[in-house]
C-alpha positions as CSV (number, residue, x, y, z in Angstrom):
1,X,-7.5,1.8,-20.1
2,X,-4.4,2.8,-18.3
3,X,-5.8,6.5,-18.0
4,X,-9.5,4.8,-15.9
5,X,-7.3,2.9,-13.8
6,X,-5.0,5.5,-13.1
7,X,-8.1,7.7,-12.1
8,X,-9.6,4.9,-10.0
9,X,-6.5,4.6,-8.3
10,X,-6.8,8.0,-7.6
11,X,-9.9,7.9,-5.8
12,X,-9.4,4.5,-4.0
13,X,-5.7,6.0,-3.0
14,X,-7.7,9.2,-1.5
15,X,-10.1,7.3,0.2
16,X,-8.2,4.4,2.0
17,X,-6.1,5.9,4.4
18,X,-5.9,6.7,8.2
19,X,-9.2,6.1,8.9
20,X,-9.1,2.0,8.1
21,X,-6.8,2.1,10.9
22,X,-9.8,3.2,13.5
23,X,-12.9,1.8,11.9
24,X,-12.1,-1.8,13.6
25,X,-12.3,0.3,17.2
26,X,-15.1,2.2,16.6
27,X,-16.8,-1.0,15.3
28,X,-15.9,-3.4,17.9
29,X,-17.4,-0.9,20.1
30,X,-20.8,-0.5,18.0
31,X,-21.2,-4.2,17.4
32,X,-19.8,-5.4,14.4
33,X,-23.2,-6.3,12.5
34,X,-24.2,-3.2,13.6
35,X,-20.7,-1.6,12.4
36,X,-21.3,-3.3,9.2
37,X,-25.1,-1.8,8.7
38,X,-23.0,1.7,9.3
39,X,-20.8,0.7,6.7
40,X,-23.2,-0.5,4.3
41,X,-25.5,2.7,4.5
42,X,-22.8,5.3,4.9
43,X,-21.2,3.8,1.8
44,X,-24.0,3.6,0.0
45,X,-25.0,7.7,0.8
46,X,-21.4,8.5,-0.4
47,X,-21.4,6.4,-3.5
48,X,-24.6,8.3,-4.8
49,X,-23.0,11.6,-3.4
50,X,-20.3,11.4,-5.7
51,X,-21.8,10.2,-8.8
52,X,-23.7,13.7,-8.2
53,X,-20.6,15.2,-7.7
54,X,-19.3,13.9,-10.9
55,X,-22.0,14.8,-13.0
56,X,-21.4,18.5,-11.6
57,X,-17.9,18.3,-12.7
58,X,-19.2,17.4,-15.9
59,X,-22.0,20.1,-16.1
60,X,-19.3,22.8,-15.4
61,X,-16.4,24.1,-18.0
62,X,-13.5,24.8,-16.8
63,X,-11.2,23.8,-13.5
64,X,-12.5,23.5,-10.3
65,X,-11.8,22.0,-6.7
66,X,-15.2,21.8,-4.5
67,X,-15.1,25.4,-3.1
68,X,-15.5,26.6,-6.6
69,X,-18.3,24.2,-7.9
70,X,-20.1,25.5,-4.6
71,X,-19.7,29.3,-5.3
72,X,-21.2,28.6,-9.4
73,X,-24.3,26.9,-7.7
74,X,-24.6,28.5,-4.5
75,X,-23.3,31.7,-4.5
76,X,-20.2,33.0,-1.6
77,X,-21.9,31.4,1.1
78,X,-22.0,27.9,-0.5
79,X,-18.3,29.0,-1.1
80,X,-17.5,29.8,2.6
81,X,-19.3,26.3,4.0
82,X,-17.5,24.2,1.6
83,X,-14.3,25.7,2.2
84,X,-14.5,25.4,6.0
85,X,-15.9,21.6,5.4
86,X,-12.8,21.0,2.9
87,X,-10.4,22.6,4.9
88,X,-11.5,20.3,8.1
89,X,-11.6,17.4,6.2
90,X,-8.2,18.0,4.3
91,X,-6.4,19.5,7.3
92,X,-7.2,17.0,9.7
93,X,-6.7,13.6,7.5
94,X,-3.1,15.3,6.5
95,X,-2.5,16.3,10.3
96,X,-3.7,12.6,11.2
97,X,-1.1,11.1,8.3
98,X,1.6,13.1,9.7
99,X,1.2,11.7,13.3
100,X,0.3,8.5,12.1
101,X,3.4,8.0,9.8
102,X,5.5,8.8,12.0
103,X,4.4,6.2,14.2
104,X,4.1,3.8,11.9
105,X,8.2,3.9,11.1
106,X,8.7,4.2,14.4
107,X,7.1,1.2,15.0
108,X,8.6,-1.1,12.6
109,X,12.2,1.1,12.6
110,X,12.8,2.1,16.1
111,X,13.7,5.7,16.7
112,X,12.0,8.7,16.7
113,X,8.8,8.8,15.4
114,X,8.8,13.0,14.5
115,X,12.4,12.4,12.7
116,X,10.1,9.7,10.2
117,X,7.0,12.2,10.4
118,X,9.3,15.4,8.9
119,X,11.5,13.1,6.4
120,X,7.7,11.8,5.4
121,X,6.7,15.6,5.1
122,X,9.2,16.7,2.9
123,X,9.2,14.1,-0.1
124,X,5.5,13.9,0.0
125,X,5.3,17.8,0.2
126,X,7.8,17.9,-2.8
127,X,5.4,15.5,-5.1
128,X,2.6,18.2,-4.3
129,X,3.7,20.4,-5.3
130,X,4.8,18.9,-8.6
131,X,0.9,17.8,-9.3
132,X,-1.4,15.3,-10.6
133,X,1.4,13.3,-12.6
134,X,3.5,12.7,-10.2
135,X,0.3,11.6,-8.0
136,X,-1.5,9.5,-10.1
137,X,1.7,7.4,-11.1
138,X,2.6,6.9,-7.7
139,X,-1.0,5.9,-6.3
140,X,-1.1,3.5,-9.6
141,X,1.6,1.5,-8.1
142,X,0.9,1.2,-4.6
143,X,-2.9,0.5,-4.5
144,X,-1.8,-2.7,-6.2
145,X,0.9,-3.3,-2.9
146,X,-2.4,-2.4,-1.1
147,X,-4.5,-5.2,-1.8
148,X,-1.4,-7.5,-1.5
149,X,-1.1,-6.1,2.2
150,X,-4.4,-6.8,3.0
151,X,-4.2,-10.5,2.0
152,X,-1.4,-11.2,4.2
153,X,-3.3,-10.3,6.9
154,X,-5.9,-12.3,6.0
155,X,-3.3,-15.3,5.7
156,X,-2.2,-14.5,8.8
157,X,-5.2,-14.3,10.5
158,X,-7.3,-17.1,9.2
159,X,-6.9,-20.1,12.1
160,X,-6.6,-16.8,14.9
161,X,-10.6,-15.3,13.7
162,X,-13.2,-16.3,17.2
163,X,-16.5,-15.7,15.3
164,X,-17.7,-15.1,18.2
165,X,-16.5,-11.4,17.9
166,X,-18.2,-11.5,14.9
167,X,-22.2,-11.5,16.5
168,X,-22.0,-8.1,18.1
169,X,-25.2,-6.0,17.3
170,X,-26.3,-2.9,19.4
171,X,-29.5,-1.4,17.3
172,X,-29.0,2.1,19.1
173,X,-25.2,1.7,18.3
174,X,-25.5,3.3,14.4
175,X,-23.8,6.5,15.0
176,X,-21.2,4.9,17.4
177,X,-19.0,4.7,14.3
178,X,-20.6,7.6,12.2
179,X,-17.8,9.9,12.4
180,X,-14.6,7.4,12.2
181,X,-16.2,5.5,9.0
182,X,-17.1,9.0,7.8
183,X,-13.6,10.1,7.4
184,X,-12.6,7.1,5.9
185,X,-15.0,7.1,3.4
186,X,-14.4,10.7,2.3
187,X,-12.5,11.6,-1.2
188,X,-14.4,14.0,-3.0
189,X,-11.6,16.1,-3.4
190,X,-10.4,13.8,-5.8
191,X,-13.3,13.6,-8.1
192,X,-12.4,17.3,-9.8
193,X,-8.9,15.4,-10.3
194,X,-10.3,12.3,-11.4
195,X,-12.4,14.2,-14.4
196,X,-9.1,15.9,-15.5
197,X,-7.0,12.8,-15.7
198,X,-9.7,11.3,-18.0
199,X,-10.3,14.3,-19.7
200,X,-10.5,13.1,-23.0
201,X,-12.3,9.9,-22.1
202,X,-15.0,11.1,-19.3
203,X,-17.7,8.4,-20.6
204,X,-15.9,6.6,-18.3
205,X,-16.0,8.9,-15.6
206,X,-19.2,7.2,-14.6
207,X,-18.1,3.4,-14.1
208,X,-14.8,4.7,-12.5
209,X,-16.3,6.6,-9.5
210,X,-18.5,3.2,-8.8
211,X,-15.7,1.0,-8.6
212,X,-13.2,3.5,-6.6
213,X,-15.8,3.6,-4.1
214,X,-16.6,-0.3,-3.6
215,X,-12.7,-1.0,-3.7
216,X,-12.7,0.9,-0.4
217,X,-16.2,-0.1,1.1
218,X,-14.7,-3.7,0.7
219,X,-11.4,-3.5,2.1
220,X,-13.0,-2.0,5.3
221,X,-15.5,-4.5,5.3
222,X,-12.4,-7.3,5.3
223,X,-10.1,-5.5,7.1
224,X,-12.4,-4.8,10.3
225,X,-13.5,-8.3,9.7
226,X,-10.1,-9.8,10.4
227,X,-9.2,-7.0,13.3
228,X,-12.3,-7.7,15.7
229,X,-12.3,-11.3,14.6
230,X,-8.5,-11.8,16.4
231,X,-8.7,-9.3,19.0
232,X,-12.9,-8.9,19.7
233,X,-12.8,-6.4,22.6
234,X,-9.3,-5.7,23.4
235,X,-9.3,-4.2,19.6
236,X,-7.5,-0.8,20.2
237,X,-8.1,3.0,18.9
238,X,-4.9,2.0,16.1
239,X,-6.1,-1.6,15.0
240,X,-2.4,-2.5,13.8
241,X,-1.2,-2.4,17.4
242,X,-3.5,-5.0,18.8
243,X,-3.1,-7.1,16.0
244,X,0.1,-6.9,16.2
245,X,-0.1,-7.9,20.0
246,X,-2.2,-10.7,19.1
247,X,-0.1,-12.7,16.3
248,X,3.6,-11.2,17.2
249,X,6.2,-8.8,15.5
250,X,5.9,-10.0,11.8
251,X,2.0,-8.1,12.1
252,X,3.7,-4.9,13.3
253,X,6.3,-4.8,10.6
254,X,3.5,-5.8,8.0
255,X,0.7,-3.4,9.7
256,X,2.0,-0.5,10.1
257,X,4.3,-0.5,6.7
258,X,0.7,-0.9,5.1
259,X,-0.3,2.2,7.5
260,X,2.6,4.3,5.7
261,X,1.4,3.5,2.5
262,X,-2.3,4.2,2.8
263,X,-1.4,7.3,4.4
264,X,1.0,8.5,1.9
265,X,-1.0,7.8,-0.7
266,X,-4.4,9.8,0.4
267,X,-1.5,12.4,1.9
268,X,-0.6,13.4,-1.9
269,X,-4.0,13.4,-3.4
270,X,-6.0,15.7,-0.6
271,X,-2.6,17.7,-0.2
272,X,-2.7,18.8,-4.1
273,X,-6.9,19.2,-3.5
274,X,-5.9,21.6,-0.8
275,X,-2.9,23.4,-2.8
276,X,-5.4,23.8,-5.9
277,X,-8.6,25.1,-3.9
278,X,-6.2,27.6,-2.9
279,X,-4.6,28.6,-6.3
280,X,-7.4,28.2,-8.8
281,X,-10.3,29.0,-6.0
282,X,-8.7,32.1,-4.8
283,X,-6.2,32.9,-6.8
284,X,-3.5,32.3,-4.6
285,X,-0.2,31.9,-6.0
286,X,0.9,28.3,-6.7
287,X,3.8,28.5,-4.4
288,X,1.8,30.2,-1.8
289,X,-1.1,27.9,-2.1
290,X,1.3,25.0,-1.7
291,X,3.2,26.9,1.6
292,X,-0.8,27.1,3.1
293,X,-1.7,23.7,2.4
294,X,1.2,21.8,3.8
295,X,2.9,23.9,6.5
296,X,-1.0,24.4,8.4
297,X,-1.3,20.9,9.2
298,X,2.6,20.6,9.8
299,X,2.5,22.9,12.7
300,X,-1.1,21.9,14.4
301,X,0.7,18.2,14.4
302,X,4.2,19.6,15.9
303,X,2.1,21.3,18.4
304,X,0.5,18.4,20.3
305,X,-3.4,19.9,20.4
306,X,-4.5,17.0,19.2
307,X,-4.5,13.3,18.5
308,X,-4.5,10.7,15.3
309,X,-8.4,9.5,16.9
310,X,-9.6,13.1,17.5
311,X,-8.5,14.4,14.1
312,X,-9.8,12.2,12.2
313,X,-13.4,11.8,14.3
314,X,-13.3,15.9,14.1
315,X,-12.9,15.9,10.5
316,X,-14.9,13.0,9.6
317,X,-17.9,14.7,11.0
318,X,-17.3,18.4,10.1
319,X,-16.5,17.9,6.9
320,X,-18.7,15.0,5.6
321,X,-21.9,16.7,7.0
322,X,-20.4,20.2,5.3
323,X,-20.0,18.9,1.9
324,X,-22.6,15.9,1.9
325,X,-24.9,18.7,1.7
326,X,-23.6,21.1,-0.3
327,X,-23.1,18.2,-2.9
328,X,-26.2,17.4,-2.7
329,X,-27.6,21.4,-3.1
330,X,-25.2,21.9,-5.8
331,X,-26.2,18.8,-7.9
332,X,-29.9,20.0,-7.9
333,X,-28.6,23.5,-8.8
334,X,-26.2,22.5,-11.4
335,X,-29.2,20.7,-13.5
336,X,-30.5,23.7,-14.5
337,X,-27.1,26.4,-14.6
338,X,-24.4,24.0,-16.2
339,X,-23.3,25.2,-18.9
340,X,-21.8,21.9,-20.4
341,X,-24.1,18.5,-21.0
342,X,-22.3,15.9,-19.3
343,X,-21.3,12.4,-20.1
344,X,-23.7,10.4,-17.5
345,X,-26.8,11.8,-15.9
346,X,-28.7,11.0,-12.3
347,X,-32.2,11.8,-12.0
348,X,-33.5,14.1,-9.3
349,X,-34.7,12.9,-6.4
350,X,-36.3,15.3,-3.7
351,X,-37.1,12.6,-1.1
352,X,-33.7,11.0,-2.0
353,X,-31.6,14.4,-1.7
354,X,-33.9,15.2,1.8
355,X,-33.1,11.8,3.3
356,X,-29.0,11.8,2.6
357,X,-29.2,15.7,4.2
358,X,-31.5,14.1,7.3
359,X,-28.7,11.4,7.8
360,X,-25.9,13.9,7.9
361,X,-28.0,16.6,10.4
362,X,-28.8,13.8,12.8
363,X,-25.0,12.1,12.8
364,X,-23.5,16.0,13.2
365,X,-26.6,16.0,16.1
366,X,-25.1,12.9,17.5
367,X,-21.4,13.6,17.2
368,X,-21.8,16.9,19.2
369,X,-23.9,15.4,21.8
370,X,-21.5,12.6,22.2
371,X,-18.9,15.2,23.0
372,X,-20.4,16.3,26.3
């Protein structure tokens, strides 16, 4: 029992982490029923995007991170696309934690917000490169703190909620969040992880991935709820600021400590999916692949090129379009070349696996056009 709930943490830690922090924005600006719809159908595409996934895992012996499930099933190019996706996806959500953390100390703490960011960097980094143990115990303590978090801002909040900034609906507003609740819902990285944790008990690999994935889906739900609810339009790009603003300093201690731990946590599971698609991918040496993985996204956030919105929209995009697809390709693939039968099974679907790679064409479509 303790070893599915360990792994479930370890998906739900992956998932919830910067991103909650801009889905109320990009929502208030959609609509919120309309944000919701996004929501709804984005989480839905990823939950049956990973139970393909996790079948894959299961059809393949051996240990893999994506990149190397992609070059069994789809050869070096598959490799290369899923590696550039990965890469965007991991490099920007750990350049966006380091920013973000930073901040969020800063915020409750005072001081400088890059002396929080590097003392962040190097215990985190440290647990990384120390592996899944380390990780999994850790994220199996703080999800609980998690949920805690979130119902103190609902307590909070309750008698401060306008429904009124609950009846916004734009019907050519779908894609205004695509990107934002993209990123957030992203943690396939974690899945390969997730099978080796419950190595000796993967028949209940299956019911694990399904609730890792709602946890998340629901929080978001509750969490932009109670954001747009207080602060309607004057919601801003880091949600934990205006709500702060709105009901006064004990918010800001309470948001943003819940910002450090939702970043931390996601930081430590996507950090060791990078470090390992490096070693056991290419063959990189383990303290080499762990130098790659963490110092990268140190430097792009020391430089100033970007910002905690940008990197996360970026990545979002880039690399839920990148894998969404590949995942899809590689579950079709891996039907007939695994090598292993696997614990649970999902049924072809051509008109299925053709809509989820329409959706993700159209939103990469929209995100680019959106930049101009």
């Amino acid at each position: 029992m303790k070893k599915t709930l360990e792994a479930t943490a370890l998906l739900v830690g992956t998932i919830i982490g910067a991103g909650i922090f801009g889905i109320p924005y990009v929502i208030a600006q959609a609509g919120f029923l309309t944000g919701l719809i996004t929501i709804g159908v984005l989480g839905a595409v990823l939950i049956i995007l990973y139970l393909y996934l996790g079948e894959v895992t299961l059809r393949t012996k051996g240990r893999h991170q994506l990149s190397g499930y992609a070059e069994k099933y789809l050869g070096k190019t598959g490799k290369i696309i899923m590696t550039i996706s990965m890469l965007a996806g991991i490099f920007g959500a750990l350049i966006a934690y380091i920013l973000g953390i930073g901040q969020s100390f800063s915020a409750v703490f005072g001081g400088n917000p890059w002396a929080y960011s590097i003392i962040f960097f190097i215990f985190f980094s440290f647990c990384i490169y120390y592996g899944i143990k380390t990780v999994a115990k850790i994220e199996f303590w703080i999800l609980p703190a998690l949920i805690a978090v979130i119902a103190l801002f609902a307590i909070f909040s309750y008698n401060k909620i306008d429904i009124t900034n609950l009846s916004g609906f734009n019907p050519y507003g779908f894609f205004i969040p695509y990107g934002v609740i993209l990123f957030a819902l992203l943690g396939g990285a974690a899945i390969p992880e997730m099978r080796q944790h419950l190595y000796l008990q993967c028949k209940k690999f299956k019911r694990s991935l399904i609730i890792g994935m709602i946890i998340p889906i629901a929080v978001y739900v509750i969490f932009a709820l109670i954001v747009i609810g207080v602060t309607g339009i004057n919601t801003t790009e880091i949600a934990t600021i205006g709500l702060g603003n709105a009901l006064g300093y004990h918010m800001i201690v309470i948001g943003n400590l819940f910002a450090a731990f939702t970043m931390g946590t996601s930081f430590l599971t996507l950090g060791l999916a990078g470090k390992q698609m490096f070693q056991f991918d290419f063959k990189i040496h383990k303290l080499l692949s762990w130098f790659i993985a963490m110092f990268i996204p140190l430097l792009i956030a020391l430089s100033g090129l970007t910002t905690f919105i940008k990197a996360i929209g970026i990545a979002g995009t880039i690399a839920g379009a990148g894998e969404g697809i590949l995942i899809v390709l590689m579950h079709k693939k891996a039907k007939k070349l695994g090598d292993r039968k696997p614990e649970y099974s999902i049924k072809s679907n051509n008109i299925l696996y053709a809509i989820v790679i329409t959706l993700f064409l159209i939103g990469t479509l929209w995100f680019i056009y959106s930049l101009f």
